[in-house]
C-alpha positions as CSV (number, residue, x, y, z in Angstrom):
1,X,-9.1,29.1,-22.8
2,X,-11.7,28.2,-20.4
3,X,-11.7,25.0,-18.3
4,X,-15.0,24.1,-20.2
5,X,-13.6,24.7,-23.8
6,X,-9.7,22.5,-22.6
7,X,-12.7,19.4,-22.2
8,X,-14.7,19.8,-25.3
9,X,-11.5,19.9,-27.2
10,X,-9.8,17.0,-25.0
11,X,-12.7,14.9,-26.2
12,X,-12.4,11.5,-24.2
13,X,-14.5,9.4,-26.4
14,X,-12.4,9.8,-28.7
15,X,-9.4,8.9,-26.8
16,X,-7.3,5.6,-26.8
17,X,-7.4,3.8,-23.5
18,X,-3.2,4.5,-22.8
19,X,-4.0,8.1,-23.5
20,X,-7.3,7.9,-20.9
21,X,-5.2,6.6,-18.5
22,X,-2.8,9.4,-18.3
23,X,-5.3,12.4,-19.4
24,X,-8.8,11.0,-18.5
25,X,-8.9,13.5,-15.3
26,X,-6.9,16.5,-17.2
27,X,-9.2,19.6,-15.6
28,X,-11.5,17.5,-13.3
29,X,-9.9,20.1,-10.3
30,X,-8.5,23.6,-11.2
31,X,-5.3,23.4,-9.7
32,X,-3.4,23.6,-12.7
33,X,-0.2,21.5,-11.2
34,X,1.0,18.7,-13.5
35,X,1.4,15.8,-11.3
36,X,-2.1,15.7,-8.8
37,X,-1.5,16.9,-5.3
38,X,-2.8,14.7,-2.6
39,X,-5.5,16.5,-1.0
40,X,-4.7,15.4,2.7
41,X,-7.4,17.2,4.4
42,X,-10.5,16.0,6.2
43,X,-12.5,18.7,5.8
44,X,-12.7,21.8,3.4
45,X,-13.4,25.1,4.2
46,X,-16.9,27.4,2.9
47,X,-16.7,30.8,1.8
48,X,-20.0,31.7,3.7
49,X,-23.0,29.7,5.8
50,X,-24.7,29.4,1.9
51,X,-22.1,27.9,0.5
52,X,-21.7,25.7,3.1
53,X,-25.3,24.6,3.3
54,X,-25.1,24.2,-0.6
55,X,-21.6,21.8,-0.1
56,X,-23.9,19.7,2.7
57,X,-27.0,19.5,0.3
58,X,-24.4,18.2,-2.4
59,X,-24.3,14.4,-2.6
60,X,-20.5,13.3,-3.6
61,X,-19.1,16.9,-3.0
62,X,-15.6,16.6,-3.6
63,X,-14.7,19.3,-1.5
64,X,-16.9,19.3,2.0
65,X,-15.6,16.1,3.9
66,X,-13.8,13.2,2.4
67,X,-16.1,10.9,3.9
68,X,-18.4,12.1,1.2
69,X,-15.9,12.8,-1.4
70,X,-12.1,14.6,-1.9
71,X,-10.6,15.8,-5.2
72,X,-8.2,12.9,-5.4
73,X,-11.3,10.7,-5.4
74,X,-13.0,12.7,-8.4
75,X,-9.6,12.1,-10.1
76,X,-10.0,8.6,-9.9
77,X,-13.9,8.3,-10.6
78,X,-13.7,10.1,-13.9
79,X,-10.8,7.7,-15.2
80,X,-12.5,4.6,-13.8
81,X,-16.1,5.5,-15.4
82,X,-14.2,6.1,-18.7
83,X,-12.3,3.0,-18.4
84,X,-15.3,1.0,-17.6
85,X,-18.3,2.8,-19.7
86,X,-20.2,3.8,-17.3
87,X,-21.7,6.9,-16.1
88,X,-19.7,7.6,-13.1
89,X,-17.7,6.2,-10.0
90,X,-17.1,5.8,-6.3
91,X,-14.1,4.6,-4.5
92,X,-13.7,2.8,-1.1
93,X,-11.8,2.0,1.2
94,X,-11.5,-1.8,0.0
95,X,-12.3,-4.1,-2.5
96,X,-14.8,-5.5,-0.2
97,X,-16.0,-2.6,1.1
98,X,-17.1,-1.6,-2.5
99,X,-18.9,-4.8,-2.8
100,X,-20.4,-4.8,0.5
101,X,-21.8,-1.1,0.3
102,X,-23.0,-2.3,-3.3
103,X,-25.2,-5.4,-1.7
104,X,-26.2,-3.3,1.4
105,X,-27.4,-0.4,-0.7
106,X,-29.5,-2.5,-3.1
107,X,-31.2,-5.1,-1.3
108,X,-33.3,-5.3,1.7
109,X,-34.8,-8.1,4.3
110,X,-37.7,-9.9,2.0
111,X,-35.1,-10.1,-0.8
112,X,-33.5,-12.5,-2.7
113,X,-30.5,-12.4,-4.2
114,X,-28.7,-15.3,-6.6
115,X,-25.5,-15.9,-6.3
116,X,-22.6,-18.0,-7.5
117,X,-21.0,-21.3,-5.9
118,X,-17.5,-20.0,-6.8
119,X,-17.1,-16.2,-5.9
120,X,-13.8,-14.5,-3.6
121,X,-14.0,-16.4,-0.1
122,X,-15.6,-12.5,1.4
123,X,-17.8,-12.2,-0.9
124,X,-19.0,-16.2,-0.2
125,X,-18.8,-15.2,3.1
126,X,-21.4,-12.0,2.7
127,X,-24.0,-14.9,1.1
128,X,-23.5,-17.0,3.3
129,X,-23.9,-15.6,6.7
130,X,-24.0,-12.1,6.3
131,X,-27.4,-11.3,4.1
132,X,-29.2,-14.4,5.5
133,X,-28.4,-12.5,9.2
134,X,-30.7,-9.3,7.5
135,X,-33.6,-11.1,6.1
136,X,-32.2,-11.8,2.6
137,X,-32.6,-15.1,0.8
138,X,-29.6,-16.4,-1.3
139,X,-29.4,-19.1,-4.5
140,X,-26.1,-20.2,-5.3
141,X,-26.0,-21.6,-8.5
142,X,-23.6,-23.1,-11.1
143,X,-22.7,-19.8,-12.8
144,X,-21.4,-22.5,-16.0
145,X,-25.2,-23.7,-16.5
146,X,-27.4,-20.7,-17.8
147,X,-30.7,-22.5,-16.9
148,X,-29.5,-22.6,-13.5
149,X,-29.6,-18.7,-13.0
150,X,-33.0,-18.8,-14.7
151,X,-34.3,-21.4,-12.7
152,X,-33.2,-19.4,-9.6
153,X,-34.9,-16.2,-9.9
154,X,-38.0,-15.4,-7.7
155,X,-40.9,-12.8,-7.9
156,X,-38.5,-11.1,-4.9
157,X,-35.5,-11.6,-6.7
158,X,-33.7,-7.9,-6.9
159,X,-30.1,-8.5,-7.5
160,X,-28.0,-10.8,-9.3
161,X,-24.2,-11.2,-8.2
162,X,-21.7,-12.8,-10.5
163,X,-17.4,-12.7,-11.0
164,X,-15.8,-13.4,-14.3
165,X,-13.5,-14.7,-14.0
166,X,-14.3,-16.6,-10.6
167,X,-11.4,-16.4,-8.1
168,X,-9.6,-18.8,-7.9
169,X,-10.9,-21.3,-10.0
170,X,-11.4,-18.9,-13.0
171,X,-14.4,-20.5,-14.3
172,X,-16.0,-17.9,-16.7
173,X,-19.6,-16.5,-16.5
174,X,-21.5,-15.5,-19.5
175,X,-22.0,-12.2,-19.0
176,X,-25.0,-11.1,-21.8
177,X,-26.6,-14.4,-20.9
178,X,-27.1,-13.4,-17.6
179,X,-28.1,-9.6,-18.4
180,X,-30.6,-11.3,-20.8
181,X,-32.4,-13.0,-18.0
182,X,-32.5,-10.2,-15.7
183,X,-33.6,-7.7,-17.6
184,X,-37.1,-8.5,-18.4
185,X,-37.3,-9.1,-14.4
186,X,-36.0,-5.6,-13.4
187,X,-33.1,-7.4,-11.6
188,X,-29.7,-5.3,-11.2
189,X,-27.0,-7.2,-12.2
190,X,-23.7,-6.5,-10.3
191,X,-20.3,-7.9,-12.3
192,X,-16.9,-8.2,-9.6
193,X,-14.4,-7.6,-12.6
194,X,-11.7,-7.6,-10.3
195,X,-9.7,-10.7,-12.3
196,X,-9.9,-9.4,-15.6
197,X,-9.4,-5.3,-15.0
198,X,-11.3,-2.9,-17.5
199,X,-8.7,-3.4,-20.4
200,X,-9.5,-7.2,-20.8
201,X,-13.2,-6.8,-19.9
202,X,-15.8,-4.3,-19.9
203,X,-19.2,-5.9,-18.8
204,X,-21.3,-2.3,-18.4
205,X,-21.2,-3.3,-22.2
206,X,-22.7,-6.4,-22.0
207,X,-25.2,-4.5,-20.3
208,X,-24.2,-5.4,-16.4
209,X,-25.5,-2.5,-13.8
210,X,-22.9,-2.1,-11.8
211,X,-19.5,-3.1,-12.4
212,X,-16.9,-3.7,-8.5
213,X,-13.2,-4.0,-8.4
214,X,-11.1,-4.7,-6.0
215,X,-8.4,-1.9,-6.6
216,X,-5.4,-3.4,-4.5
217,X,-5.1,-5.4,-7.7
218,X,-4.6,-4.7,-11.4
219,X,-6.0,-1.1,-11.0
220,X,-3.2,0.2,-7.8
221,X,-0.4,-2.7,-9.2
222,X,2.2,-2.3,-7.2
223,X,0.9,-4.1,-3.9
224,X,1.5,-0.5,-2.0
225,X,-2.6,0.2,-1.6
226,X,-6.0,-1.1,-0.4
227,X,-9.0,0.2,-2.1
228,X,-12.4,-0.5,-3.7
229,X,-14.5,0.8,-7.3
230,X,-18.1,0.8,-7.8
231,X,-19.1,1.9,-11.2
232,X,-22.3,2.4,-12.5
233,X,-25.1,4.5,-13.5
234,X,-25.7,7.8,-12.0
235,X,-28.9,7.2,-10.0
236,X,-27.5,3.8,-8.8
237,X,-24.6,5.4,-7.6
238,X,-26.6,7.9,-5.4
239,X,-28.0,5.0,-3.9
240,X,-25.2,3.4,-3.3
241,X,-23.5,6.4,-1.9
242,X,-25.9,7.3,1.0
243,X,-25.1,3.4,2.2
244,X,-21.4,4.4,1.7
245,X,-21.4,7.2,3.7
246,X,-23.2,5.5,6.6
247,X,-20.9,2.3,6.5
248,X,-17.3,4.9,6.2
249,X,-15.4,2.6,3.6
250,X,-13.3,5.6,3.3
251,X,-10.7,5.5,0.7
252,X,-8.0,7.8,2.2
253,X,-6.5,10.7,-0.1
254,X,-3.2,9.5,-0.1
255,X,-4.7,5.6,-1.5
256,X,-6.6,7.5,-4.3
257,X,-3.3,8.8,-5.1
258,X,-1.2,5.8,-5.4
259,X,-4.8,4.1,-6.9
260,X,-4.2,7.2,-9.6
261,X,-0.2,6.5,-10.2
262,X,-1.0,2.6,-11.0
263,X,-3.9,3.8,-13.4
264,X,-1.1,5.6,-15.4
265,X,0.5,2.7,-16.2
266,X,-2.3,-0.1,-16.6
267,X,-2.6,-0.6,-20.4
268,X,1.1,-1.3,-20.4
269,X,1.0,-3.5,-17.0
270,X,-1.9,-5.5,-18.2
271,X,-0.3,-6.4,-21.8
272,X,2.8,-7.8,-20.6
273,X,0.5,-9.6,-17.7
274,X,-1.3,-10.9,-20.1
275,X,1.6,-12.2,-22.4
276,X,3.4,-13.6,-19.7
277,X,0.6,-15.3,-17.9
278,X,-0.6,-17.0,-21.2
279,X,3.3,-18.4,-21.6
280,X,3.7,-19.3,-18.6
281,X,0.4,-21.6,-18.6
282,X,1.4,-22.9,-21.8
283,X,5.0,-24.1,-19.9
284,X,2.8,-25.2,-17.1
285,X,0.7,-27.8,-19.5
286,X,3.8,-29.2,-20.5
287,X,5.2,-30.4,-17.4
288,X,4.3,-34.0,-15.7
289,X,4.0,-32.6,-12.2
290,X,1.4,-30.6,-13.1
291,X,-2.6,-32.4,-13.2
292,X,-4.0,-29.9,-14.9
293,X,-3.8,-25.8,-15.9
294,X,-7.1,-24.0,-15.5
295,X,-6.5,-20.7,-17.4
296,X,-9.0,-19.2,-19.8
297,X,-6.7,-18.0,-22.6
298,X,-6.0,-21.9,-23.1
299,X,-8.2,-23.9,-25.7
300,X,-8.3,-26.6,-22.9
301,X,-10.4,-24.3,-20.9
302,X,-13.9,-25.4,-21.2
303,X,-14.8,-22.2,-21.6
304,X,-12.5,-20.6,-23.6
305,X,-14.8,-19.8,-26.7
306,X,-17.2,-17.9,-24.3
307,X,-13.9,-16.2,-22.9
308,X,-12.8,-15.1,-25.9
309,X,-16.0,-13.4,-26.8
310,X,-16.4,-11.5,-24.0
311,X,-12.5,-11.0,-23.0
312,X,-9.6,-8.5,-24.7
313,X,-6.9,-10.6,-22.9
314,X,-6.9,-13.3,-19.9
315,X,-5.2,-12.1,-17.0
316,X,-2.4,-13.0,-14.8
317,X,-3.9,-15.3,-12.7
318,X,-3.4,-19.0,-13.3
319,X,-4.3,-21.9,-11.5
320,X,-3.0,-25.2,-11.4
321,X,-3.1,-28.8,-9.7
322,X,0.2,-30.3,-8.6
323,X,0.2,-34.1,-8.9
324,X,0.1,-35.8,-5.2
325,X,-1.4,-33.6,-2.5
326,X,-1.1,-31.1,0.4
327,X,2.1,-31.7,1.4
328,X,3.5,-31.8,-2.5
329,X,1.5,-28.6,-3.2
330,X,3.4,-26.7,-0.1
331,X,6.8,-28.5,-1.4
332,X,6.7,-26.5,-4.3
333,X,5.2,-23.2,-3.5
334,X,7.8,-23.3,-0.5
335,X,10.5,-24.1,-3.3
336,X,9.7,-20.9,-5.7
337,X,12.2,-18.2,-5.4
338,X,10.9,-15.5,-7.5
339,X,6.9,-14.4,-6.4
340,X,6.6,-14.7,-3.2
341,X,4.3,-16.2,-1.0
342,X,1.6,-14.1,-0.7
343,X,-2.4,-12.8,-1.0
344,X,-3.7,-11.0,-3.4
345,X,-2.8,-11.2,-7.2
346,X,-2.1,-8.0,-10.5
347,X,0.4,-6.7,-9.6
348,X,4.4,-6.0,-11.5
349,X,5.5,-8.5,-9.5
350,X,4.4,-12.3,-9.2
351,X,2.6,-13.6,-6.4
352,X,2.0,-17.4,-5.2
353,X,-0.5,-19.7,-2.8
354,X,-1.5,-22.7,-1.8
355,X,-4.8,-22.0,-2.1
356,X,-6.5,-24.6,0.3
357,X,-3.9,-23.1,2.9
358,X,-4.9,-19.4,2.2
359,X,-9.0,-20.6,1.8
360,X,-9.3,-23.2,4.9
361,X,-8.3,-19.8,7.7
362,X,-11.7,-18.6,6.2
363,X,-14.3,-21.3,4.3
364,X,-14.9,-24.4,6.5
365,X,-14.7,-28.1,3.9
366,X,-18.1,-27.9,3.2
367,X,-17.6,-24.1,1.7
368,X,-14.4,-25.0,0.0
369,X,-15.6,-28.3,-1.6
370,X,-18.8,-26.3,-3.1
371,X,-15.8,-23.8,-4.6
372,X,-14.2,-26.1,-5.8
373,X,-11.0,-25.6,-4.2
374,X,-9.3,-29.4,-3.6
375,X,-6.3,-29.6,-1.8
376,X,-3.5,-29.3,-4.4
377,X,-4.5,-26.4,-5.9
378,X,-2.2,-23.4,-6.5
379,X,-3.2,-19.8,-7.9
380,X,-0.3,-18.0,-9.3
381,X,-1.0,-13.7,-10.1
382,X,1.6,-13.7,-12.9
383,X,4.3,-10.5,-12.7
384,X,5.4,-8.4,-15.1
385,X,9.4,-10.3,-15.1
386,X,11.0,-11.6,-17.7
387,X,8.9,-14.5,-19.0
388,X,11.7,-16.9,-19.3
389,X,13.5,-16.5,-15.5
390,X,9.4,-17.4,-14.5
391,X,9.8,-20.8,-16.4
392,X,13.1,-21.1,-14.9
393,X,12.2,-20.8,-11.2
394,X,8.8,-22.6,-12.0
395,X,10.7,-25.5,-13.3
396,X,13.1,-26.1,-10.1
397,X,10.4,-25.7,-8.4
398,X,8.6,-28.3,-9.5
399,X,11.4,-30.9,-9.8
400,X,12.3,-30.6,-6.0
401,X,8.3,-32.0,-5.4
């Protein structure tokens, strides 16, 4: 049976997303092995000089330089456009890489680009200093108020940024709102969908252009990796490749095949994430050293209505105020003995910080109090443990404040 015939019979749209997972890339290389070999190699060989100038004239050739592409990375990009909707994929070498080569490769000096007052403190960073530095005009607005994005937008607007949920506050951003005011405007609309992962949120289908994820997280899930997604539409993703190849966000083959491993297992990751983290916020509301829970799977979320629309599940990621301050807030992260004390956030295990400690190394007040990010604030990537030895260390936790 011919490669060709194994793919029309495989039929992925027909496919259940724990089945994609684990045969999404069946046959995207020919080298029949079971489990994908990492293809640790720099460059690749040409039969003859026209080959070889066909491989050059190639954009995204898997097999010419990994720079431009490798067949681990093809692995990935077909799985992560299926997961997603979209047409196809590139990986790099970061989350922020993928979002920087996304903003580089679609705006230019003249432009303007709105923005939200709560997004990941790199990405507040980029709209902040770095696109100003090139000529490029940035709005940050209350991504909570509609009007505000449509009050924003200029005869030079090109691009709209927005992250649903908003790390680390989680506020929510209505996605086919948004898509409904750029569209009649030509603006691209880029979704960071990093906090919610492809099995509880799919914004391509809201109608977002290009869809960026931060792969350390959810997608990799074992806190073993560093790498970025961009997915999108085929002729976006040729723009955003000759940027890419320019900038070198390289994702190295043996990333793309730990980034592959984790994809195996995501459905399954992300349900008990998702059943734990919504427990364990439920426990959190309950206790009186806690000020308040900010999670969007709780009806006390103001936005949980809009979350629920446009949300399969809510994530792992909870945040929460402890009652009193700095000092009470580093008591009890200091105190937990399970996650540990540490960045980033989707993974099997849980993961803790103070966020005002992690933030203030990077935002100065003035940033931080336009995120929203007071002093006693904690953000909590919920694990994959038993849900009830979570409560437990939570709880002694909180008592020695």
């Amino acid at each position: 049976m011919s490669k060709r015939n194994i793919q029309e019979e495989l039929n992925l749209e027909g496919l259940r997303t724990e089945t994609l997972v684990v045969h999404g890339d069946d046959w995207v290389t020919d080298d029949r092995t079971v489990a994908p070999p990492i293809y640790y190699s720099a460059t690749f060989r040409a039969q003859n000089s026209s080959e070889f100038a066909e491989m050059a004239e190639t954009p995204r050739h898997p097999q010419y330089y990994t720079r431009y592409g490798n067949p681990v990375h093809e692995r990935v990009k077909k799985i992560m456009a299926e997961l997603e909707g979209t047409e196809t994929a590139l990986v790099t070498g970061s989350g922020m890489g993928a979002i920087a080569t996304t903003l580089l490769a679609l705006v230019s000096a003249g432009d303007h680009v709105i923005a939200q007052t709560r997004h990941y403190m790199s990405t507040a960073k980029i709209m902040d200093e770095m696109l100003p530095r090139f000529g490029v005009e940035v709005t940050l607005v209350e991504q909570t108020d509609i009007s505000a994005f449509a009050d924003a937008i200029r005869p030079n607007t090109k691009l709209i940024m927005v992250e649903t949920p908003a790390n680390p506050t989680l506020v929510v951003t209505d996605l086919a709102a948004v898509v409904d005011l750029a569209r009649p405007h030509g603006i691209i609309v880029v979704a960071d969908n990093t906090f919610a992962s492809p099995i509880n949120q799919r914004p391509h289908d809201f109608g977002v252009d290009v869809v960026v994820h931060s792969a350390t997280k959810y997608l990799g899930g074992h806190h073993d990796l560093t790498a970025g997604v961009i997915c999108t539409t085929e002729e976006l993703a040729e723009r955003i490749w000759h940027t890419h190849i320019s900038i070198g966000s390289v994702l190295s083959p043996m990333d793309a095949w730990l980034l592959l491993r984790g994809l195996r297992t995501l459905p399954m990751r992300i349900e008990r994430i998702n059943s734990n983290a919504l427990a364990l916020a439920e426990f959190l509301e309950q206790q009186p050293q806690v000020e308040r829970v900010y999670y969007p799977g709780l009806p006390s979320h103001p936005q949980h209505e809009l979350a629920k629309r446009q949300m399969k599940g809510f994530g792992a990621v909870i945040a929460f105020a402890i009652k009193g301050g700095y000092e009470e807030t580093q008591r009890f992260v200091s105190s937990l003995k399970l996650p540990p004390n540490a960045v980033s956030l989707g993974g099997i295990d849980s993961l803790v910080v103070h966020t005002a400690a992690m933030w203030e190394g990077v935002m100065n007040e003035e940033q931080m109090r336009i995120a929203g990010i007071p002093s006693n604030f904690v953000r909590f990537s919920v694990g994959i443990e038993h849900i009830e030895d979570l409560k437990a260390d939570v709880l002694q936790a909180l008592q020695k404040i």
